[in-house]
C-alpha positions in Angstrom: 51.6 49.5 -11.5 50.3 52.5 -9.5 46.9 53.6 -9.9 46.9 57.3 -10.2 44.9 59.6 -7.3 41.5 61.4 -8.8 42.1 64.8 -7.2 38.5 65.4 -6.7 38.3 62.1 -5.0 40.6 63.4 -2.5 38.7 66.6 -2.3 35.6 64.4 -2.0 36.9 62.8 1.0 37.9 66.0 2.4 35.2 67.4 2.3 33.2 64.3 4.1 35.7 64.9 6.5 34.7 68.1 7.1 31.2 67.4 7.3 31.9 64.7 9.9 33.6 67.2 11.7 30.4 69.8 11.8 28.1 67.2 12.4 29.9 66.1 15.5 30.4 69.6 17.3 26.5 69.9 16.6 25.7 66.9 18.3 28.2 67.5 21.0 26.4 70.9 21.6 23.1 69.7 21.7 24.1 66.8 23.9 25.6 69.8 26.6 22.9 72.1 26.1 20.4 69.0 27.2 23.1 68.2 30.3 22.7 71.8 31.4 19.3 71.7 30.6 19.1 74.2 27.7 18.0 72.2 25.4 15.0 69.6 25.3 16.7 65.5 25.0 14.8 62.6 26.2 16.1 61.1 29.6 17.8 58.6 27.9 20.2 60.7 25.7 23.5 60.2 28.0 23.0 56.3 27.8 22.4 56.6 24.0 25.3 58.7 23.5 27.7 56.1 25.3 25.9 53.5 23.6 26.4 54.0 20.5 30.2 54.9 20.2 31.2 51.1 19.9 29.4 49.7 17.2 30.1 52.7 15.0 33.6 52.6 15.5 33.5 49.1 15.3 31.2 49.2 11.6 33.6 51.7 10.3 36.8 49.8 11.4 35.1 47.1 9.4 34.5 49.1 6.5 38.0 50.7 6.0 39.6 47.3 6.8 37.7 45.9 3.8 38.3 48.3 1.8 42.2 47.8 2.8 41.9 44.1 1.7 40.1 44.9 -1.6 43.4 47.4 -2.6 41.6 50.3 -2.8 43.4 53.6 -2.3 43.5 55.8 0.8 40.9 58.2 -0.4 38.6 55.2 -0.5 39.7 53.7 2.9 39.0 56.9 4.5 35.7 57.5 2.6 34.8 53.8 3.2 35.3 55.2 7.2 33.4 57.9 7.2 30.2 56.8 5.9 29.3 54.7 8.9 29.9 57.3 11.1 28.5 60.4 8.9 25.5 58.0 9.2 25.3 58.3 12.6 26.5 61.9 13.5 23.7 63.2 10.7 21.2 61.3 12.1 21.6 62.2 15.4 22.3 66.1 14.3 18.7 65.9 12.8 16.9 64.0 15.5 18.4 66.4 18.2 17.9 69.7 16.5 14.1 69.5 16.4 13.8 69.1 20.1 14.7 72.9 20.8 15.3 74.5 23.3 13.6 73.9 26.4 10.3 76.3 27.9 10.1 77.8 31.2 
């Protein structure tokens, strides 16, 4: 038997999509403006932002897989995604927007 879809479940994930999606182009924008030296990131920004790519992907492989084993529908695998890597983009979106732009 078929479980049936929540619709707002699948507006839920949507819409964690979406913030993923924000969250990302911010931190991509900051991450430029410190490359062309608009904006004020430590000297270790570049390493952290190849850094860190693997072990989210990896965490929220992990988390969609188990959620794929435990039945649970695709709203749920994709929201089981998501979170790690929210996590991360919204962390970095706040860490970086309180440097500001740099002085001269």
């Amino acid at each position: 038997m078929e479980k049936s879809v929540d619709p707002f479940d699948l507006w839920r994930t949507g819409v964690e999509l979406g913030a993923l999606m924000v969250e990302t182009q911010m931190v991509m924008a900051y991450r430029f403006m410190g490359m062309a030296g608009l904006w004020a990131v430590a000297k270790t920004e570049n390493q952290r932002m190849v850094d860190e790519k693997a072990p989210a992907f990896a965490e929220a492989a992990i988390a969609a897989g188990v959620a794929v084993m435990q039945g649970q529908g695709p709203d749920k695998v994709v929201g089981a995604w998501v979170r790690p890597l929210r996590s991360k983009t919204s962390s970095n979106m706040r860490r970086l927007g309180q440097r500001g732009f740099v002085r001269r």
